[in-house]
N, C-alpha and C positions, 0 to 999 in steps of 0.2 A: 589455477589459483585465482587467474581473475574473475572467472565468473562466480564463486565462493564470494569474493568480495562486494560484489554487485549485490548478490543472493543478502546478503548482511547488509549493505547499506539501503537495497529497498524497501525491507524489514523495517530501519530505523525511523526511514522516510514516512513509510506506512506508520510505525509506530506512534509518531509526534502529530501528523495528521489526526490519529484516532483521539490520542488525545485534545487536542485542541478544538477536534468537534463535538466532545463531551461536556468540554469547559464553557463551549460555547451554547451547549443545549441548556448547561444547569444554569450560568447565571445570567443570560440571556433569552429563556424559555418564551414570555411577554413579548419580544421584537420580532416580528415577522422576518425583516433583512437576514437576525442574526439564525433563523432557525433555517432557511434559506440557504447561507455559509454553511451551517453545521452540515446538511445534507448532503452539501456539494464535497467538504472536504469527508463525510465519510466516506461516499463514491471514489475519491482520489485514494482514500485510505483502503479501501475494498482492491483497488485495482493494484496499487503499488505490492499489497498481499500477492495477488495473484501472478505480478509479473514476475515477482520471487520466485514461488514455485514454479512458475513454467522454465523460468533460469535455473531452478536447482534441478529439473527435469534434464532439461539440456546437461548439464554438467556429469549426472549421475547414468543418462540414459540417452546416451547418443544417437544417432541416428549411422545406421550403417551404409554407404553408398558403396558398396561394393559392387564390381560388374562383371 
């Protein structure tokens, strides 16, 4: 159940990221700094996606160590 929770709250993280580098791109398009930020927290938003999945990977698709 934790990791389901992690999987959702990276999602969010990711989520508010994307947004806020959209918001960034539309009404700051003219500032270089702000276009800058936007890039940087898409990449954060990219990545907070993917570490989702590799957690919901983990969760649904274990790794067996059997010997």
């Amino acid at each position: 159940m934790k990791r389901i929770e992690n999987v959702i709250l990276l999602k969010v993280i990711g989520s508010f990221e994307l947004i806020a580098a959209l918001a960034m791109l539309y009404f700051f398009m003219d500032e270089v700094p702000a276009v800058i930020g936007a890039v940087i927290l898409l990449g954060l938003s990219a990545n907070s996606f993917y570490q989702a999945h590799k957690c919901y990977l983990r969760q649904y698709h274990p790794h067996k160590t059997e010997e």
